[in-house]
C-alpha positions as CSV (number, residue, x, y, z in Angstrom):
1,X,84.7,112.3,73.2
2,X,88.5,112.4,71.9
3,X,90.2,108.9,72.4
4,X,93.7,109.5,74.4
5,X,96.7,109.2,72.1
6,X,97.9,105.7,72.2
7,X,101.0,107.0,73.3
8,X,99.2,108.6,76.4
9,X,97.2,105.0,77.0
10,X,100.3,103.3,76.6
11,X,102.4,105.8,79.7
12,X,98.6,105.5,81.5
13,X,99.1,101.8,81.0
14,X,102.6,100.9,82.2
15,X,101.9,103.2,85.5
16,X,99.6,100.8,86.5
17,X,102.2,98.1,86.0
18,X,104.7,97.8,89.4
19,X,108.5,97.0,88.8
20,X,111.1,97.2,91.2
21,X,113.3,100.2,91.8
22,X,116.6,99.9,91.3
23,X,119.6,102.4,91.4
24,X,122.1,102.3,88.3
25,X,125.4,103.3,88.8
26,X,129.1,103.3,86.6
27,X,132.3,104.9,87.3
28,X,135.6,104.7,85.2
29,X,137.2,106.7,82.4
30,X,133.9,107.9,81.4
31,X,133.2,109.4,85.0
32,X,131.0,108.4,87.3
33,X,127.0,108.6,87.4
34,X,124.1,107.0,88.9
35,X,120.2,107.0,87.9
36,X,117.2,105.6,89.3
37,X,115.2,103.7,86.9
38,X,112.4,100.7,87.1
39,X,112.7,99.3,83.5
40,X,115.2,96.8,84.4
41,X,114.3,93.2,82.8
42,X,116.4,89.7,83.0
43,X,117.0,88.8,79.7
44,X,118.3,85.2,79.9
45,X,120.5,82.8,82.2
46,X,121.7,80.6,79.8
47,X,124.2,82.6,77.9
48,X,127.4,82.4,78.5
49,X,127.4,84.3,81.6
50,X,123.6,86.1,82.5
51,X,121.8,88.7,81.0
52,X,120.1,91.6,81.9
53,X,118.8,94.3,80.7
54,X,118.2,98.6,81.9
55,X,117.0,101.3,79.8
56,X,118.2,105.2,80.8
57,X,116.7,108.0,79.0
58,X,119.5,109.8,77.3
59,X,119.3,112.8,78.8
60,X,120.2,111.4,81.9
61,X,123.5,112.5,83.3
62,X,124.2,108.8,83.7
63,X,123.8,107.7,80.3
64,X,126.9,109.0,78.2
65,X,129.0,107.7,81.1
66,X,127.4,104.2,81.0
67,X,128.3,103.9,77.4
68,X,132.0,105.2,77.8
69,X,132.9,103.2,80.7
70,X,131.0,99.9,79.2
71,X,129.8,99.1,82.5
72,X,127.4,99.2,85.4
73,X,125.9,98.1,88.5
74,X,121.7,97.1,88.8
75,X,121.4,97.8,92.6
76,X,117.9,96.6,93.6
77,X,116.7,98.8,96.1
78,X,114.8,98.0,98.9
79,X,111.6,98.9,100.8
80,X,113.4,101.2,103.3
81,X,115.9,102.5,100.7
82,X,113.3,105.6,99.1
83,X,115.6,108.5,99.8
84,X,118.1,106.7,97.8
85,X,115.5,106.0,95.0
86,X,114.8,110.1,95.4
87,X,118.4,111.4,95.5
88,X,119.0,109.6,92.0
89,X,115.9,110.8,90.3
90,X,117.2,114.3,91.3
91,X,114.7,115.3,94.0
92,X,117.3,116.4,96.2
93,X,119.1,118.5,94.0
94,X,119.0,120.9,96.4
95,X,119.4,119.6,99.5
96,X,122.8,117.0,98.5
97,X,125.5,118.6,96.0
98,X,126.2,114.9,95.4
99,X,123.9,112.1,95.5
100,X,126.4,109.6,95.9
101,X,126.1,111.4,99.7
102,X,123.0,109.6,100.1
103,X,124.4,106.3,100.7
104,X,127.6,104.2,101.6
105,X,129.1,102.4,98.1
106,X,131.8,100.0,97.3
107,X,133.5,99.4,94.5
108,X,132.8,96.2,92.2
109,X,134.6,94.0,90.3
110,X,134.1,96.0,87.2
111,X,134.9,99.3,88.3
112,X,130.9,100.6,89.2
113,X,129.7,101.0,92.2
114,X,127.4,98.8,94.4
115,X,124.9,100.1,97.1
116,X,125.5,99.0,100.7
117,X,123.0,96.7,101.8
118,X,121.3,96.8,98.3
119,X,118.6,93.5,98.4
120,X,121.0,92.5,95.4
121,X,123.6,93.9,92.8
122,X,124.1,92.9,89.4
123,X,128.1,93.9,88.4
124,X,127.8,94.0,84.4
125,X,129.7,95.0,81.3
126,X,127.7,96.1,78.6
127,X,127.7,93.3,75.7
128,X,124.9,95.2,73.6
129,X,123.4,98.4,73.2
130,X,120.9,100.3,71.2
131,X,118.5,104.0,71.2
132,X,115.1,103.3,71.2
133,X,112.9,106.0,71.3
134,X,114.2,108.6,73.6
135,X,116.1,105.6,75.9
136,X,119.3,103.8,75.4
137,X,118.6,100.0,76.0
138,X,122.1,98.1,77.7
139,X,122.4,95.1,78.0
140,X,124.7,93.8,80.5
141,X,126.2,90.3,80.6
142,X,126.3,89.8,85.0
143,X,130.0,89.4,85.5
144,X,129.0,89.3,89.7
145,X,126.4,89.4,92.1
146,X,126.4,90.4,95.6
147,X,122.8,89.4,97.8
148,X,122.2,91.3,100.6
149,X,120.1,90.5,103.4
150,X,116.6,89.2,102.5
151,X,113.5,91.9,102.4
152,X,111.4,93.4,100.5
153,X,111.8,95.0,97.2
154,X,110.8,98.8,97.0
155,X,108.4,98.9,93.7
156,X,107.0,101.7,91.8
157,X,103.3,101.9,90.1
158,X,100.6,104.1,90.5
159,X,103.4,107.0,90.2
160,X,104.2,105.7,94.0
161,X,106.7,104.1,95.5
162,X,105.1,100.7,97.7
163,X,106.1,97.6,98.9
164,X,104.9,94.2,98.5
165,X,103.0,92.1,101.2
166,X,104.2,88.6,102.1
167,X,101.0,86.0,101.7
168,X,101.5,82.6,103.7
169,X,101.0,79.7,101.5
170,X,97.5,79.5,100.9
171,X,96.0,76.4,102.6
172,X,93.0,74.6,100.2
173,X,89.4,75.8,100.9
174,X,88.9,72.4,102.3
175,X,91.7,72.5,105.3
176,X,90.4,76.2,105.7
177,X,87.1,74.6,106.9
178,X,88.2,71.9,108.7
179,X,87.3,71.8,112.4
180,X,90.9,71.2,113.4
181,X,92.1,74.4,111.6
182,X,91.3,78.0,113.1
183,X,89.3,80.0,111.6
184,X,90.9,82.8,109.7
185,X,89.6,86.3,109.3
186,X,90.8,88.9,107.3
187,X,90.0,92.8,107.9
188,X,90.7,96.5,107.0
189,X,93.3,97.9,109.3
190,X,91.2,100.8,110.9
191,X,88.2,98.5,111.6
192,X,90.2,95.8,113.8
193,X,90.3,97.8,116.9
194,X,86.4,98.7,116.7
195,X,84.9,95.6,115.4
196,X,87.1,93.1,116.7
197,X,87.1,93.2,120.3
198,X,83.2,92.6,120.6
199,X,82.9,90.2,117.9
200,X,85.7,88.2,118.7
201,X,84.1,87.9,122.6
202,X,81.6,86.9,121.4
203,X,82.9,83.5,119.8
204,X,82.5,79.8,120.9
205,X,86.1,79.0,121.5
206,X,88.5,77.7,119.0
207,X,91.3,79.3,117.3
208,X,90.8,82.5,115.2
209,X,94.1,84.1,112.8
210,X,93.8,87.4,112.2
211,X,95.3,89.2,109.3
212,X,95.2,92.9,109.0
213,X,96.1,94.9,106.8
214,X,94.6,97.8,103.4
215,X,92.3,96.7,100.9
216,X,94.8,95.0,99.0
217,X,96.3,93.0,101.9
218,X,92.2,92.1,103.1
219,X,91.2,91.5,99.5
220,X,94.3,89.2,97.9
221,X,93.8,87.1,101.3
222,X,89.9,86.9,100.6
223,X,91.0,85.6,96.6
224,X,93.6,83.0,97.7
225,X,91.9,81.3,100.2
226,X,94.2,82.3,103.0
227,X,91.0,83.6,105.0
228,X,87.6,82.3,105.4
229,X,85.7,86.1,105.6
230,X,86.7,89.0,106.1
231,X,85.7,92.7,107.3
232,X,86.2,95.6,104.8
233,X,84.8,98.5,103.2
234,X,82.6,98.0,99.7
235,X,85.1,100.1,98.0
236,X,85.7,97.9,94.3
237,X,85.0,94.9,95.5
238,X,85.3,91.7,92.8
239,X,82.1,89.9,91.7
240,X,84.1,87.2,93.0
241,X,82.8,88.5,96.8
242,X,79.7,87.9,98.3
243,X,79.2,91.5,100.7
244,X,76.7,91.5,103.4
245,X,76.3,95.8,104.5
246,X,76.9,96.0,108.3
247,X,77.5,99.5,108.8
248,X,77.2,102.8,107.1
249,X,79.6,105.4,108.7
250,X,78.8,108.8,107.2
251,X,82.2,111.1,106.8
252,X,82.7,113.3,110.1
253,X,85.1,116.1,110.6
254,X,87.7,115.5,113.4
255,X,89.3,118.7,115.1
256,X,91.2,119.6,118.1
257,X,89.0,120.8,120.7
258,X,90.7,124.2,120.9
259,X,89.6,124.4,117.0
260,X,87.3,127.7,116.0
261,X,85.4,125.2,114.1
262,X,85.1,123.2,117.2
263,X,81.8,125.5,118.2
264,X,80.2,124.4,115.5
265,X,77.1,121.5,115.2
266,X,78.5,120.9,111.7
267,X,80.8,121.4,109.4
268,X,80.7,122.3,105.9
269,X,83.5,121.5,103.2
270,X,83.3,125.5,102.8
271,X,84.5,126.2,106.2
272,X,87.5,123.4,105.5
273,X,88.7,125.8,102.7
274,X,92.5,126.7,103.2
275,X,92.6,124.5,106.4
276,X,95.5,122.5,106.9
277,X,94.2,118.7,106.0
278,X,95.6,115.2,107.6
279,X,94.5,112.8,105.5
280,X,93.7,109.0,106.6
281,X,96.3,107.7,103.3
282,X,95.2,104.4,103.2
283,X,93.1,103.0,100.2
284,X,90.0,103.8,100.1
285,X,90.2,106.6,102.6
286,X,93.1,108.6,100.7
287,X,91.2,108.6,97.8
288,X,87.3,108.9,98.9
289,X,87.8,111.7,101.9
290,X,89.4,114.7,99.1
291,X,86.9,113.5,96.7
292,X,84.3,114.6,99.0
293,X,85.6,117.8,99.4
294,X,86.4,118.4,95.7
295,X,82.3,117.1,95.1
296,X,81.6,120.5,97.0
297,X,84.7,122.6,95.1
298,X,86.9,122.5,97.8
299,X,90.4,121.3,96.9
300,X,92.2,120.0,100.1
301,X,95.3,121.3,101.4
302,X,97.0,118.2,102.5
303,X,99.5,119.2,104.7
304,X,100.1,115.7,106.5
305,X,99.6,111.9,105.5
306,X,99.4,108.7,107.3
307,X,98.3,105.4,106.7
308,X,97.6,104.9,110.8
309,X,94.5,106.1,112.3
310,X,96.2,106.9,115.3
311,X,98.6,108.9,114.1
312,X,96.2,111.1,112.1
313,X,94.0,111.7,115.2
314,X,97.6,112.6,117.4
315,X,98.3,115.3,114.8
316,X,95.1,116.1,114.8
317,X,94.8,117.1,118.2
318,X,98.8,118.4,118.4
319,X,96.9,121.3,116.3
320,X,98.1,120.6,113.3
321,X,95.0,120.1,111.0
322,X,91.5,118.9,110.4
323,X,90.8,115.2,109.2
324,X,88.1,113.5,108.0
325,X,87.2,110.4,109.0
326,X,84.5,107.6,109.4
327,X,85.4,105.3,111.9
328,X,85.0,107.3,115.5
329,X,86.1,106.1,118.7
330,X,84.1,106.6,121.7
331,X,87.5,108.4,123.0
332,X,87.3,111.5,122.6
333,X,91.1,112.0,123.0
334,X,94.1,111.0,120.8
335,X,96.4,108.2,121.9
336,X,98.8,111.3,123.9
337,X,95.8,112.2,126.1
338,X,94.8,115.1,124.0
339,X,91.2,116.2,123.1
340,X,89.5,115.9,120.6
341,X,86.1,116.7,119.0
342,X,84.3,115.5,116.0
343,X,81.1,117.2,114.2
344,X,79.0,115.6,111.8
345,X,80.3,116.9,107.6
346,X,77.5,118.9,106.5
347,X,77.8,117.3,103.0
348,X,76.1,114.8,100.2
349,X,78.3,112.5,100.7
350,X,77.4,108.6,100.3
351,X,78.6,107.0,103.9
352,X,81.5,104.1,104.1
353,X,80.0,101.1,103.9
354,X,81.7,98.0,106.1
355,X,80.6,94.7,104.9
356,X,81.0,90.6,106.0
357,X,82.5,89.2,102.6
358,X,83.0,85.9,101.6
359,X,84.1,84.2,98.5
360,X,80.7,83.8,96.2
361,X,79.7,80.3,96.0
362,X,81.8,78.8,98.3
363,X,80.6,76.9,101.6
364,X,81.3,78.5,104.9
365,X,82.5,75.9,107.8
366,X,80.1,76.3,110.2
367,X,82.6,78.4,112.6
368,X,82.7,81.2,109.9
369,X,78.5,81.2,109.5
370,X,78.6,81.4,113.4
371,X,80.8,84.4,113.1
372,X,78.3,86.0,110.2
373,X,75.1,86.2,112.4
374,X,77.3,87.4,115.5
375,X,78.1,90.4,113.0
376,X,74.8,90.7,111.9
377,X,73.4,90.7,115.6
378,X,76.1,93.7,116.8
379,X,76.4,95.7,113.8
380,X,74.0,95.1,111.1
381,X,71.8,98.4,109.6
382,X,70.8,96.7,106.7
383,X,67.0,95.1,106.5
């Protein structure tokens, strides 16, 4: 097998690594340009004023006027500020004959240009610069900042724009199991309005915190502590977890009942060729529902995404695709009242496993245990 450049291991490498977005902007003598970039780095705030740092590829539009004007504005972008992130990188060339047009500015202190309602901006002048590679490195001494409201940052990895997920102080693993304290359960964002209602009925009284959210969210609340157990698929899961199998859901097709395919007793990923596709885009449904299909040498033709269940199974039923899914309601029609039918995916697939996870090793209080066997009583398949 041929080992991957280092230079390819090393881009391979960094896309795995999330930064924030940020918008860079100038304006003076040397014009005016903006660019979107995520390697922006604090280099110290104990010079004489702070320091930061951005790198611009130099064929960027933005670069030569960065350099003549001396100075530019870091605007930290935001979770709900993607189409600003967009227009900058040029994916709207067609659609906006200036990007600028994409937002509401004002001018700084130095003569750049600060986003409106940015989470922050850094006004700088450039004390230092140098070419590395194929990017000029500034570095800007911060002659002003201006904090906008508090949020989320907008980060980039995974070639994907995401934002990060606020996690309450974790409480210690002894308070989580103290009988004074609820009892805190974690679980995967599709799941909650299947499994929940009946287990949760099914408890002695006391106080049970739910948090719900995608594998990450469930996962990172498992590893800190913030939850006692949780309810998730076994899609990566750390040695860290211990995973009791629950459930195994094999993949079905879901399909509008006016659907050709709809006559059907099942469906093969043949018959999805060239069919529009909705896919369930939350980890790891957006990544194990195509891989079925390309298994069977179909390559999906995603014409929608969501990361709510819901919302695939309305667009679903509006007409507007096929999805594949493995959780299935006893409905059989989409939140709007529409109908909908599903057939079983005529396909090796290996089914979605759910599982009961806890953190290896570690005691359950005896509230969590009681919650275990009530899981094992409604939903467990495994001997």
């Amino acid at each position: 097998m041929t080992e991957m450049p280092l230079r390819d291991q090393f881009i391979a490498g960094m896309a795995r690594a999330a930064a924030t977005v940020n918008v860079v902007t100038t304006d003076g003598p040397g014009g005016r340009g903006g660019v979107t970039v995520s390697a922006m780095a604090s280099v110290s705030a104990d010079t004489d004023k702070p320091t930061l740092l951005v790198c611009v590829n130099e064929s960027a539009s933005a670069s030569r006027p960065i350099r003549d004007n001396g100075v530019f504005c870091v605007n930290v972008l935001r979770d709900s500020q993607a189409y600003v992130a967009d227009a900058f990188a040029g994916r709207f060339r067609d659609e906006i004959a200036d990007k600028f047009d994409a937002a509401t500015w004002e001018a700084t202190g130095t003569g750049s240009l600060a986003l409106d309602n940015a989470l922050v901006s850094f006004d700088c002048r450039i004390v230092a610069q140098d070419r590395v590679g194929t990017h000029d490195v500034f570095f800007g001494e911060v002659q002003d900042i201006a904090l906008g409201q508090t949020g989320m940052p907008l980060v980039y990895a995974h070639r994907a724009y995401g934002s990060p997920a606020r996690i309450e102080a974790a409480r210690t693993l002894a308070a989580a199991r103290a009988a004074q304290g609820p009892l805190v359960l974690a679980c995967f964002h599709t799941l909650g309005p299947w499994l929940l209602p009946d287990l949760l009925a099914e408890c002695d009284g006391g106080e049970v915190r739910l948090i719900e959210g995608d594998h990450r969210r469930v996962t990172e609340a498992l590893v800190s502590g913030e939850a006692e157990a949780a309810l998730l698929y076994d899609f990566e899961l750390s040695p860290a977890f211990d995973a009791e199998p629950l459930l195994e859901l094999p993949p079905h097709v879901l399909l509008p009942e006016s659907h050709p395919l709809a006559a059907r007793t099942a469906v093969t990923p043949a018959d999805l060729a060239g069919e529009p596709m909705v896919l369930l885009d939350a980890p790891p449904s957006g990544d194990y529902f195509p891989s079925i299909l390309r298994a069977a040498g179909v390559e999906p033709k995603i014409a929608f995404r969501s990361s709510s269940f819901e919302t695939v199974r309305g667009l679903v039923a509006r007409g507007l695709g096929y999805s594949l899914l493995g959780t299935r309601p006893v409905s059989g029609h989409s939140y709007d009242g529409r109908a909908l039918v599903t057939r079983p995916l005529d396909a090796p697939a290996r089914p979605s496993r759910v599982v009961f996870a806890t953190r290896r090793g570690m005691p359950l209080s005896a509230r969590a245990e009681r919650l275990r066997w009530i899981a094992r009583d409604l939903y467990s398949t495994a001997d």
